[in-house]
N, C-alpha and C positions, 0 to 999 in steps of 0.2 A: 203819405198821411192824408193830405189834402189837394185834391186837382180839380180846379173849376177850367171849363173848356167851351169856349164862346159864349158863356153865361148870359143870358140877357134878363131883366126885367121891364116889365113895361107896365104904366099908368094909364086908367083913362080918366081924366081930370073935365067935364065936361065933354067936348069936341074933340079936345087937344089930347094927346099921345104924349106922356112923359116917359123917357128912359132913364129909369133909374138908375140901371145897368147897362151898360151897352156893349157885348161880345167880350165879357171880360177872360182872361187866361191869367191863371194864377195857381202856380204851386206851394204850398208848405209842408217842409218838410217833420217828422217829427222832432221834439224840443227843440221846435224856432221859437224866439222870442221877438212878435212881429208886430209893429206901429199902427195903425190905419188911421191917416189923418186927411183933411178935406173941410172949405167951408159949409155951412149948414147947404142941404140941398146939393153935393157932391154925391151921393150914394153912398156914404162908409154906413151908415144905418141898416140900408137895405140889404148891405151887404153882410153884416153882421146877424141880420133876420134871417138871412138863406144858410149862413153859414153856420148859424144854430137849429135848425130846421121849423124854424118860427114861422118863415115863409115859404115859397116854392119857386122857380127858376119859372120866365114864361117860356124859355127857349134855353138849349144847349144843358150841359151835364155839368153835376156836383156829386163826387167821386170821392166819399169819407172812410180811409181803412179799407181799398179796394171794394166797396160798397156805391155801386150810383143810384144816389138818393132820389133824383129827379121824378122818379115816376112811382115814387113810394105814395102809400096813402097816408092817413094820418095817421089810424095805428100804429105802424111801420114807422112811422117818422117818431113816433113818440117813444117807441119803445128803442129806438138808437138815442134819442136826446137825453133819454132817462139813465142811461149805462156807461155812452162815453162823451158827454159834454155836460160840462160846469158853465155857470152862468153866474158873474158877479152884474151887478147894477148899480148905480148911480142913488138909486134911492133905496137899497135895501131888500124892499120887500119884505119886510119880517113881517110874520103873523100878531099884532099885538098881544091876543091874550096868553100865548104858547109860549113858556120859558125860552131860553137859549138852547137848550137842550132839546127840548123837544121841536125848534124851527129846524135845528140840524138833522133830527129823527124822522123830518114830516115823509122826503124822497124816498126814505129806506119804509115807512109805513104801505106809501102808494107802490113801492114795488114788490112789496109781500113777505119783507125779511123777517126771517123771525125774530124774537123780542130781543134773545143772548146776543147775538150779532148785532142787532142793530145798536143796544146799548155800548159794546167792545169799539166800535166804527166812531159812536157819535164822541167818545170820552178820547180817543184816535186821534178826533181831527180837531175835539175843544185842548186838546196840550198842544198840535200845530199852528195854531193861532194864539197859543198863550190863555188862553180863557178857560181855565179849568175853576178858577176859584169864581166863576159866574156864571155856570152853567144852571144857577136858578133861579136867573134874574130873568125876569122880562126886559123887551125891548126900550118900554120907558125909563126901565130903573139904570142904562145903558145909555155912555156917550156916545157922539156918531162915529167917532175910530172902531170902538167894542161892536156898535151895530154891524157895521161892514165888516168885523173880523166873523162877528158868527154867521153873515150870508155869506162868507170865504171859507167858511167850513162847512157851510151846508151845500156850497159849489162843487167842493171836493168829495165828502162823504161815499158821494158811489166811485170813488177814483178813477176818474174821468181822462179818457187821455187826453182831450183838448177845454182848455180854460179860457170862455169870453167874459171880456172886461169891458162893458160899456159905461166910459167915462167914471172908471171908480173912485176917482177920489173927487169927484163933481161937489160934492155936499160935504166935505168935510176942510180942518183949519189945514194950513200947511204941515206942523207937526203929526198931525193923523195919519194925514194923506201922505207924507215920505214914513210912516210907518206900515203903510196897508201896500204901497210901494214894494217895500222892502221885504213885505210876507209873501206876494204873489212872484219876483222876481227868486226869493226861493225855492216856491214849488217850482219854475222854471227850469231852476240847477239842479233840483232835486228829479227832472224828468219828465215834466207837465207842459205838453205843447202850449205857449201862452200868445195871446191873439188879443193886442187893447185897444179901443176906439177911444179917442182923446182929440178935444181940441187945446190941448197944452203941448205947445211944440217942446218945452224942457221933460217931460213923462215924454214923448214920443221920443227924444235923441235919445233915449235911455237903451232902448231895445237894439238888437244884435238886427234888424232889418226894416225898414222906414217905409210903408207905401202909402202914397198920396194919389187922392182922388182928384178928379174932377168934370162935371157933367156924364156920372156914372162909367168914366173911362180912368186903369191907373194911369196916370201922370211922370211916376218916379215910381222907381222898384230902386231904393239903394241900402244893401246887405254891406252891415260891415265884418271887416276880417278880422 
C-alpha cells in the first residue's frame, strides 16, 4: 500500500539546513491502523504532508498502490489525493456558508461527478457518520463532534483507500472526541487504511502499530499482535 524508501526532506531556515526527514523507510500495509506520534518539531507533520501529497520528498521515493509519486507534478499529485486519500483535520475545515450536504458534495463537484451520483455518495456517507437528520444544517448551526463527523464524510466520500487524521479530536470535549474515535476506527474495520497524527499518547496506544519520531528519524516501530 505504502513504501517510503530513504525519504528525506530538507529545510532551508536562513543559513541553516533543517531535516525534517531524514532517510526515512516505512512500509504500511493495507487496513493498518498506524499511530505517528513525536514532540512538536519531530517531523510527524511533515510526514503526513508527503504522505497526503501536500508536500514532495527532497530525496528518495514515496511508493502509493505501486505508484512512485516522487516525481509526480502537481496535477498528478492531485489527481491521486482526489481519488484515494481522505484527509480529516483538527480544525474542520468546513465551508461556512455550504450546508452539510453540500461540504460532503464539494470533492465530488471538483471531480466532475454527476449530480444522481453525487447526491447517492453524499446521503452514503451522512447515514456513516450518523448525520442524516442534519444534512441541512450549516456548520454554525453544528456542534464540534457534528462538524468533524461531516469533514469524516467528506474525507470518505470519494472512498478513499487511505484516511489521514491530523490531530482529530484536537478541538473537541472528551465525549466527541471518543465519539469521532470510535467512527474512524470503524472505517478502519470496515477496510480503510487509517494513518493518525496525535499528540495523545492514550488515541496513539489505541492503534494496531505505534511509530514514534524524532529529529525527522522513526524512533520506535511497535506493531501490536
Amino acid at each position: 500500500m505504502i513504501r517510503l524508501e530513504k525519504l528525506s526532506r530538507k529545510f532551508h531556515v536562513g543559513n541553516q539546513v533543517v531535516h525534517a526527514l531524514d532517510e526515512v523507510d516505512l512500509e504500511i500495509n493495507p487496513n493498518d491502523y498506524v499511530s505517528i506520534m513525536g514532540v512538536s518539531g519531530s517531523g510527524k507533520s511533515t510526514l503526513l504532508n508527503i504522505l497526503g501529497l501536500l508536500d514532495t520528498p527532497t530525496s528518495g521515493d514515496y511508493i502509493l498502490s505501486g505508484i512512485n509519486t516522487s516525481k509526480m507534478d502537481d496535477d498528478e499529485m492531485a489527481g491521486i489525493r482526489s481519488t484515494k486519500i481522505g484527509f480529516i483535520f483538527q480544525s474542520f475545515h468546513l465551508i461556512p456558508r455550504l450546508t452539510a450536504f453540500e461540504n460532503i458534495e464539494m470533492p465530488m463537484i471538483l471531480s466532475g461527478i454527476n449530480p444522481n451520483e453525487r447526491s447517492m455518495k453524499v446521503n452514503s456517507a451522512l447515514e456513516k457518520v450518523g448525520l442524516t437528520d442534519r444534512s441541512d444544517h450549516k456548520p454554525e448551526q453544528l456542534s464540534g463532534g457534528q462538524r468533524q463527523r461531516v469533514a469524516i464524510a467528506r474525507s470518505i466520500v470519494m472512498e478513499p483507500d487511505v484516511l489521514l487524521a491530523d490531530e482529530p479530536t484536537g478541538n473537541l470535549d472528551t465525549t466527541s472526541g471518543n465519539e469521532v474515535v470510535k467512527l474512524i476506527e470503524e472505517l478502519n474495520l470496515a477496510g480503510l487504511t487509517l494513518i493518525v497524527v496525535t499528540h495523545d499518547r492514550e488515541m496513539g496506544e489505541r492503534s494496531n502499530r505505534l511509530i514514534e519520531l524524532r529529529d525527522g528519524k522513526i524512533i520506535n516501530d511497535q506493531r501490536k499482535s
